[in-house]
Jmol script that loads the backbone (N, CA, C; Angstrom):
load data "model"
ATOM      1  N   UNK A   1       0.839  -1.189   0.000  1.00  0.00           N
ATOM      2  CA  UNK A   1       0.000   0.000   0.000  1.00  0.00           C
ATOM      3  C   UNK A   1       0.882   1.251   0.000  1.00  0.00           C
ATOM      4  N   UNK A   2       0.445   2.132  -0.568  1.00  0.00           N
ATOM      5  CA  UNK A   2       1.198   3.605  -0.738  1.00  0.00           C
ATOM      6  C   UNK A   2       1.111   4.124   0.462  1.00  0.00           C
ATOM      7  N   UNK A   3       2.390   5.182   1.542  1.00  0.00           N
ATOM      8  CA  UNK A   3       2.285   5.742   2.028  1.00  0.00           C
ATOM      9  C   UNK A   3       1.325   7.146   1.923  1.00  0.00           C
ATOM     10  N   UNK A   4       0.379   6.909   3.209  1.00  0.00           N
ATOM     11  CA  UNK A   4      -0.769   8.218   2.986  1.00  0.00           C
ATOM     12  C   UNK A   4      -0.199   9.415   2.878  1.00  0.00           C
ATOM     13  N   UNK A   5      -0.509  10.624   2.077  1.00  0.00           N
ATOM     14  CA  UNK A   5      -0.234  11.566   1.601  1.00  0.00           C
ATOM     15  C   UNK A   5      -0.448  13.111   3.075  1.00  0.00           C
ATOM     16  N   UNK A   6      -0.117  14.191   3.271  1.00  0.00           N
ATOM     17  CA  UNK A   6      -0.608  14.639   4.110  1.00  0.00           C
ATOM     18  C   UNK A   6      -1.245  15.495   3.348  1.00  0.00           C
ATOM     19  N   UNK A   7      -2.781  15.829   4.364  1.00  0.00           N
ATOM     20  CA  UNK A   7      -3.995  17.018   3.130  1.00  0.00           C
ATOM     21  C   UNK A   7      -3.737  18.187   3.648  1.00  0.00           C
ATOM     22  N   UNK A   8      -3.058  19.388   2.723  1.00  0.00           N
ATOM     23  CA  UNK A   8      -3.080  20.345   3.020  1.00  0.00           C
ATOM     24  C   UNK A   8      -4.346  21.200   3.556  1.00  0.00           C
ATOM     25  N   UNK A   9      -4.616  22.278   3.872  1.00  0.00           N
ATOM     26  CA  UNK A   9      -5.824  23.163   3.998  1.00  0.00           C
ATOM     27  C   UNK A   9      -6.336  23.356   3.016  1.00  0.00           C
ATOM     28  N   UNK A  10      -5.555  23.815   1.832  1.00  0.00           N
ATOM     29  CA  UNK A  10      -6.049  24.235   0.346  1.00  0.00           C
ATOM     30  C   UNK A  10      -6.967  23.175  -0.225  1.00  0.00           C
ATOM     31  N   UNK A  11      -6.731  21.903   0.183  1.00  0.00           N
ATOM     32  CA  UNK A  11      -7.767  20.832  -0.240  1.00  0.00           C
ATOM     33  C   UNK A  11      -9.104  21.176   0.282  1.00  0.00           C
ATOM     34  N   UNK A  12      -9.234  21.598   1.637  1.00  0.00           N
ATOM     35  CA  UNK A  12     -10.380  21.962   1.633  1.00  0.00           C
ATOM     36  C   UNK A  12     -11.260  23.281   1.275  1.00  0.00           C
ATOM     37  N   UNK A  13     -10.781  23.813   0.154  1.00  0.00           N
ATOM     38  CA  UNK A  13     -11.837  25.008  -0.104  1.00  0.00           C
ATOM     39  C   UNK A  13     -13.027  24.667  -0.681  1.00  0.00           C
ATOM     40  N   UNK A  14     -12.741  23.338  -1.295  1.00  0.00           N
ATOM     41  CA  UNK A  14     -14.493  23.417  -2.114  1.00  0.00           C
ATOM     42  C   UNK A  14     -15.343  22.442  -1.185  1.00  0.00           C
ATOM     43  N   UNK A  15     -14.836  22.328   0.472  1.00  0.00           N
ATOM     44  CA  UNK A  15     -15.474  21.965   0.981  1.00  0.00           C
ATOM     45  C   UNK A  15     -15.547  20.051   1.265  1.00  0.00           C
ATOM     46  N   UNK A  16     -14.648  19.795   0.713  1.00  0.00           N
ATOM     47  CA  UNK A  16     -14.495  17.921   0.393  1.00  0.00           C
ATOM     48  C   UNK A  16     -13.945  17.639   1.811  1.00  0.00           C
ATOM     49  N   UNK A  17     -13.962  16.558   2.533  1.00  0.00           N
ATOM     50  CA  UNK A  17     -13.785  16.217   3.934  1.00  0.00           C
ATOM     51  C   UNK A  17     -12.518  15.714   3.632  1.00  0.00           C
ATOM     52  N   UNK A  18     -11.429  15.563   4.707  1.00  0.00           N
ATOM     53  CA  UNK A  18     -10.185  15.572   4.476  1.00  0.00           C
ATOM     54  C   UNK A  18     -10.041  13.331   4.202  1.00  0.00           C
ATOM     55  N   UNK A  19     -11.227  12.717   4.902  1.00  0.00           N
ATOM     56  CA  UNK A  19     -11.301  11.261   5.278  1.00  0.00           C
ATOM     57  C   UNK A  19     -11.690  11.058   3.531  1.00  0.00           C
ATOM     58  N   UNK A  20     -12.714  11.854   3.147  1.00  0.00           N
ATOM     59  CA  UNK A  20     -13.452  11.956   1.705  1.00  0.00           C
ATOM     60  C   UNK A  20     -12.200  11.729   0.170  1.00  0.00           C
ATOM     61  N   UNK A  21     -11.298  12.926   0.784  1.00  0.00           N
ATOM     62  CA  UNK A  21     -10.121  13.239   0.047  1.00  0.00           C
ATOM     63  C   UNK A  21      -9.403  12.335  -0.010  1.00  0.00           C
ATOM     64  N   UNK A  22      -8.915  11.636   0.442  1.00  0.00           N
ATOM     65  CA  UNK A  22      -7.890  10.037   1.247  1.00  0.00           C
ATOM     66  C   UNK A  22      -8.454   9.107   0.645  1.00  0.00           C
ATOM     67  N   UNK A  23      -9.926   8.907   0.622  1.00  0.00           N
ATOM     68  CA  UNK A  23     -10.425   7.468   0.367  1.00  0.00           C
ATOM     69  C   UNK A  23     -10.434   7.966  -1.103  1.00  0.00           C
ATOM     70  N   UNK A  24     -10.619   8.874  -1.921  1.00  0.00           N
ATOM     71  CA  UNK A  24     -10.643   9.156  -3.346  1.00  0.00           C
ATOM     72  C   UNK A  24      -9.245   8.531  -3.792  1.00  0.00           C
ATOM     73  N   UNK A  25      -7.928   8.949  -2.995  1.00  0.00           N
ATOM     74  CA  UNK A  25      -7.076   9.015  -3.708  1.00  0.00           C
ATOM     75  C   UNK A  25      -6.700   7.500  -3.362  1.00  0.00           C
ATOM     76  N   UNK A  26      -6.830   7.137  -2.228  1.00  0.00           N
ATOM     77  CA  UNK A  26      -6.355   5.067  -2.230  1.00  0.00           C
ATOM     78  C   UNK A  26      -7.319   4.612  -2.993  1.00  0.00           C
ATOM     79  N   UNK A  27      -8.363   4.941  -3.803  1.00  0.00           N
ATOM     80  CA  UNK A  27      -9.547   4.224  -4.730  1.00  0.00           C
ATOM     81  C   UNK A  27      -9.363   4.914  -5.876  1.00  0.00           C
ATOM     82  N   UNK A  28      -8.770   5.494  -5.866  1.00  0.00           N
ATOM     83  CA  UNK A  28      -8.633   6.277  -7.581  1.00  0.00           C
ATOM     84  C   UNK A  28      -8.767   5.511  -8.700  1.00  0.00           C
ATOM     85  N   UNK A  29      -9.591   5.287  -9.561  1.00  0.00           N
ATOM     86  CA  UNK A  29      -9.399   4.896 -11.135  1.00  0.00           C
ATOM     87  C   UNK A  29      -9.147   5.315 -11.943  1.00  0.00           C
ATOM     88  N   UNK A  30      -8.677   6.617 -12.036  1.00  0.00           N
ATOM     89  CA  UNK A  30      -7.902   7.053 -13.355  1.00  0.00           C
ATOM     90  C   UNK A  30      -6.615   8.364 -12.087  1.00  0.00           C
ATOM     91  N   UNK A  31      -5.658   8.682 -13.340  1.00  0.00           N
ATOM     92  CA  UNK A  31      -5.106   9.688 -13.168  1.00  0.00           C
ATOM     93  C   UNK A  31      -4.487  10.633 -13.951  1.00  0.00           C
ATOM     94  N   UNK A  32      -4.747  11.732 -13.683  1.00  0.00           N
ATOM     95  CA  UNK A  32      -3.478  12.511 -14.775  1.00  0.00           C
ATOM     96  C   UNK A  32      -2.461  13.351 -14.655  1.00  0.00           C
ATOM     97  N   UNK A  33      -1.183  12.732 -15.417  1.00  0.00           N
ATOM     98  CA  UNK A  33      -0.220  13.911 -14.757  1.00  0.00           C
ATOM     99  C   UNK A  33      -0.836  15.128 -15.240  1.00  0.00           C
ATOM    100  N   UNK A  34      -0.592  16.629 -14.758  1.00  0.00           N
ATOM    101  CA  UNK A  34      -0.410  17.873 -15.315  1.00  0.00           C
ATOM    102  C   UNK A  34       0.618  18.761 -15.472  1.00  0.00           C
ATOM    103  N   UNK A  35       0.672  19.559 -16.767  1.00  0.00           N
ATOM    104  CA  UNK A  35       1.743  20.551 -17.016  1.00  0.00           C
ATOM    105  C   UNK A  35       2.372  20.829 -15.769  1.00  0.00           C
ATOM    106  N   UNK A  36       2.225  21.262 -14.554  1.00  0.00           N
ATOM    107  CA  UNK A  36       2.642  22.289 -13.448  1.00  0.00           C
ATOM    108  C   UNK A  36       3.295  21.400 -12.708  1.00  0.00           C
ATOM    109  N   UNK A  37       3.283  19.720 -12.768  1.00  0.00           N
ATOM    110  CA  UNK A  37       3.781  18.543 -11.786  1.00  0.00           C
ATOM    111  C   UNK A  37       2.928  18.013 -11.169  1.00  0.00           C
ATOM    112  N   UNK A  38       1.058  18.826 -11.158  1.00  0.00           N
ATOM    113  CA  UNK A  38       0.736  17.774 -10.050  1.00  0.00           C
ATOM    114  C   UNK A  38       0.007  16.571 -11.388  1.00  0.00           C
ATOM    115  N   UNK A  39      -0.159  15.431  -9.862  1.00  0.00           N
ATOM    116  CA  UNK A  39      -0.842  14.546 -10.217  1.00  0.00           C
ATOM    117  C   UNK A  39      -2.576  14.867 -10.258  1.00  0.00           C
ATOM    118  N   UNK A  40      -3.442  14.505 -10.475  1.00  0.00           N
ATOM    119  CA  UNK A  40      -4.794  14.867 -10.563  1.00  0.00           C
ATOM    120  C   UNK A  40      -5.402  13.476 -10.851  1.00  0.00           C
ATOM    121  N   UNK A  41      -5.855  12.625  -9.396  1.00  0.00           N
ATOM    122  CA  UNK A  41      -6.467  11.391  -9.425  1.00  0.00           C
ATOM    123  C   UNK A  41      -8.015  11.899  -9.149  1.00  0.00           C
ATOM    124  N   UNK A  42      -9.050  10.494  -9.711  1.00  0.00           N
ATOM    125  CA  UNK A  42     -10.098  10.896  -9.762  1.00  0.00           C
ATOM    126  C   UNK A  42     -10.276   9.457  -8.978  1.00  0.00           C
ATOM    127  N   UNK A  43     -11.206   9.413  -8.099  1.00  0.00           N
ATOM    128  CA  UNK A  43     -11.653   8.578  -7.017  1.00  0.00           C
ATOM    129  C   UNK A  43     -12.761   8.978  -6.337  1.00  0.00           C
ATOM    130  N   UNK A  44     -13.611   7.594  -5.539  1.00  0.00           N
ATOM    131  CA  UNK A  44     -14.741   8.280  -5.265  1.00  0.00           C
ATOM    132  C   UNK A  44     -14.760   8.502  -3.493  1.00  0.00           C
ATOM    133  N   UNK A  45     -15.572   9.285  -2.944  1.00  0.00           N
ATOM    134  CA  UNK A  45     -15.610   9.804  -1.670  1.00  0.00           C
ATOM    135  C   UNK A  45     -15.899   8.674  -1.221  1.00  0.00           C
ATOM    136  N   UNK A  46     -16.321   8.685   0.262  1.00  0.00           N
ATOM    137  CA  UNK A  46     -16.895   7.094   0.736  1.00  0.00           C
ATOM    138  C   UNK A  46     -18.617   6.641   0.268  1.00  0.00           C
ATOM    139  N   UNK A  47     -18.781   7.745   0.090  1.00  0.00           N
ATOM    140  CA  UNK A  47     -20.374   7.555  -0.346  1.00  0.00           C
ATOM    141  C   UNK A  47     -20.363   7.510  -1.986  1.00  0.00           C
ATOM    142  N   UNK A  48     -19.242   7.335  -2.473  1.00  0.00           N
ATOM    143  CA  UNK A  48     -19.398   6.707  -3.721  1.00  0.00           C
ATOM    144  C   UNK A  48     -19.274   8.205  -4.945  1.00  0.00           C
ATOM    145  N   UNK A  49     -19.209   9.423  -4.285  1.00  0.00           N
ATOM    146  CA  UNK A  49     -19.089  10.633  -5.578  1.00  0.00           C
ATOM    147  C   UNK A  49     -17.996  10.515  -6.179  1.00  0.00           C
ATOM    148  N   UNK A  50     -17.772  10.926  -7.325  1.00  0.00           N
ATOM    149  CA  UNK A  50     -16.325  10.888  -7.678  1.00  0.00           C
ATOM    150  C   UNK A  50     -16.124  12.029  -7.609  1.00  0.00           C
ATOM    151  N   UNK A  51     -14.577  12.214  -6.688  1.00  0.00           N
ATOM    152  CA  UNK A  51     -14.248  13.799  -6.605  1.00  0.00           C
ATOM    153  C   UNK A  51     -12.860  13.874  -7.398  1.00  0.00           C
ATOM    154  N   UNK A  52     -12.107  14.689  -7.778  1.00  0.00           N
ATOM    155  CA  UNK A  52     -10.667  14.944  -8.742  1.00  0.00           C
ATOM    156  C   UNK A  52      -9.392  15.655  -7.196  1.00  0.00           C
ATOM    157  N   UNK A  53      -8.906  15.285  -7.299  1.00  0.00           N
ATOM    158  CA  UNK A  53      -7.744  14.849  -6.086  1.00  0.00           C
ATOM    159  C   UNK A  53      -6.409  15.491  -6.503  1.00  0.00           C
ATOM    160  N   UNK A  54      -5.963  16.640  -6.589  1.00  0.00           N
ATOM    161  CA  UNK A  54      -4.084  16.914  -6.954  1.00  0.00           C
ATOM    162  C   UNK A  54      -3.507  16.740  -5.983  1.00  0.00           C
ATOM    163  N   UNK A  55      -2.494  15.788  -6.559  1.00  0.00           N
ATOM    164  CA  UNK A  55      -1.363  15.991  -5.134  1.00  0.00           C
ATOM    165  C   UNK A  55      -0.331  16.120  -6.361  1.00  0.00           C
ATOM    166  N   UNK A  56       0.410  16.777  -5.514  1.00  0.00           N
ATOM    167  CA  UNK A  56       2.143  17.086  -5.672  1.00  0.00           C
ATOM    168  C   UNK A  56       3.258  16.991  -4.455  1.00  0.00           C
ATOM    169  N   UNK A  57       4.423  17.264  -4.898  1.00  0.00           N
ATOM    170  CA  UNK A  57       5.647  16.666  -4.168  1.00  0.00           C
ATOM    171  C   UNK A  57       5.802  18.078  -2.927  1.00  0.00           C
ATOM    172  N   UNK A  58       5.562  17.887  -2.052  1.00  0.00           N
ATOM    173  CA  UNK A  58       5.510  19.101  -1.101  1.00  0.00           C
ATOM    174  C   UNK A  58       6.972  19.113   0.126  1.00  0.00           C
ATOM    175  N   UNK A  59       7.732  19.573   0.240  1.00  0.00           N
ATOM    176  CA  UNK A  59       8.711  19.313   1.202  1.00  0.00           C
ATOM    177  C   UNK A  59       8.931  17.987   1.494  1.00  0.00           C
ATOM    178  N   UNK A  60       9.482  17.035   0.184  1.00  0.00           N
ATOM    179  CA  UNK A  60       9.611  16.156   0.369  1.00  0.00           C
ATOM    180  C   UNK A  60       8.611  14.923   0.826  1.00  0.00           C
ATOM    181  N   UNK A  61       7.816  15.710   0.627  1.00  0.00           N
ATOM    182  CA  UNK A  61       6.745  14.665   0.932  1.00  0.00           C
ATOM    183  C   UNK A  61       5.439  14.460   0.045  1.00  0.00           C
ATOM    184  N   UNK A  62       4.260  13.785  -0.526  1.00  0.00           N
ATOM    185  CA  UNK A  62       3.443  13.818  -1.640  1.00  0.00           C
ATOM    186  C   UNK A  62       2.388  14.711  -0.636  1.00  0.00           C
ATOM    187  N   UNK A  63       1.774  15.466  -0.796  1.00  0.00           N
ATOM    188  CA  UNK A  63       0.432  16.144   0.054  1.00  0.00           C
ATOM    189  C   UNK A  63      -0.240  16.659  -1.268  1.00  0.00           C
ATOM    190  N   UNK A  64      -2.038  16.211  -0.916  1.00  0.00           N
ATOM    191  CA  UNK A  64      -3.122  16.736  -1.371  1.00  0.00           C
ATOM    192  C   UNK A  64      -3.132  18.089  -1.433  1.00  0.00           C
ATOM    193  N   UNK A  65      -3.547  19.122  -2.631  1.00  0.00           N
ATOM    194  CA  UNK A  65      -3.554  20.233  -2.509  1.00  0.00           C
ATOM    195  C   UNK A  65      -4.639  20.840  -2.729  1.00  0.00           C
ATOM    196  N   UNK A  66      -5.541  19.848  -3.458  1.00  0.00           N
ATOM    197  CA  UNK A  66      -6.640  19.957  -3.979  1.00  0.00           C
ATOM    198  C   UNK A  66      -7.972  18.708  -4.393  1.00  0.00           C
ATOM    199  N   UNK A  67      -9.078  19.718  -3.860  1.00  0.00           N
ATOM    200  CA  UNK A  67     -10.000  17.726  -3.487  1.00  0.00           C
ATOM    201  C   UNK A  67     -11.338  18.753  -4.544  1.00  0.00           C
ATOM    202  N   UNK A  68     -12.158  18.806  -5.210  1.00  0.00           N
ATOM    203  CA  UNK A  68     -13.498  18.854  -5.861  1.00  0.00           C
ATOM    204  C   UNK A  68     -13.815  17.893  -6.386  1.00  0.00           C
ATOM    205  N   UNK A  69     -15.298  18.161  -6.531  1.00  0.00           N
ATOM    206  CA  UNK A  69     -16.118  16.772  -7.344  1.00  0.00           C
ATOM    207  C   UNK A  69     -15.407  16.922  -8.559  1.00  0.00           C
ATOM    208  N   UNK A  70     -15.656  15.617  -9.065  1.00  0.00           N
ATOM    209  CA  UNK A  70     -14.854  15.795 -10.469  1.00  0.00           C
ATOM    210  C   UNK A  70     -15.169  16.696 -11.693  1.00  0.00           C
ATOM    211  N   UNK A  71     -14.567  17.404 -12.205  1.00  0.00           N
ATOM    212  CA  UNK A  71     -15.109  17.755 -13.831  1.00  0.00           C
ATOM    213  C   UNK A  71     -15.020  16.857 -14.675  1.00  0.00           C
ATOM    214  N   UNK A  72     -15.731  17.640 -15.780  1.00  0.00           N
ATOM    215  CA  UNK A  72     -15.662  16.734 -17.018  1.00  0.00           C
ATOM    216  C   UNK A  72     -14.366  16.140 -17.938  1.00  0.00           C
ATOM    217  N   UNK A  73     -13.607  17.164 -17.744  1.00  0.00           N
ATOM    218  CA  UNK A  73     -12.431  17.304 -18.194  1.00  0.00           C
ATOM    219  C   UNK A  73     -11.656  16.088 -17.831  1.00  0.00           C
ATOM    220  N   UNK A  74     -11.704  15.678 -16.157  1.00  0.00           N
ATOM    221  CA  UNK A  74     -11.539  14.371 -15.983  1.00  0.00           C
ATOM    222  C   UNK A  74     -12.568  13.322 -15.840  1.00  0.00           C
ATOM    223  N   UNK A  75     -13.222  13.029 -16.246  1.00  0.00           N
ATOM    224  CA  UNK A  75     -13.852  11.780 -16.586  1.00  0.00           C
ATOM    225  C   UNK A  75     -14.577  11.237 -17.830  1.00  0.00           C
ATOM    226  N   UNK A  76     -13.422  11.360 -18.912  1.00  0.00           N
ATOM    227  CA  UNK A  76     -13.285  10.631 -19.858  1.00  0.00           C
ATOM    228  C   UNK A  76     -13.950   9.423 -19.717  1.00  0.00           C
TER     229      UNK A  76
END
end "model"
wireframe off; spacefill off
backbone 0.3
color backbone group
């Protein structure tokens, strides 16, 4: 299993629960790198939404920076 990521604050602006954010990204079914470095996994909350997940490399360490329901853009 992957070491858990730590969730920044910035993950929570659109309001996604930090437990919500975590279970998206250990259940993720797709991902995409992006231009800027982060990763952008799409996974679903525990109640099953799919939310879009960035993490990037933060002081040496991977941390969530960003948790919303998914767009379209990712779910090809």
């Amino acid at each position: 299993m992957r070491d858990e990521p730590l969730v920044l604050h910035t993950a929570s602006r659109h309001g996604v629960a930090e437990l919500d954010a975590l279970h998206a990204w250990a259940f993720a079914v797709e991902s995409f790198v992006l231009d800027d470095g982060m990763v952008m996994y799409v996974g679903p909350t525990r109640a099953g939404h799919l939310l879009e997940i960035g993490l990037v490399q933060w002081h040496e360490t991977a941390a969530i920076v960003h948790a919303m329901p998914a767009r379209a853009r990712f779910l090809r």
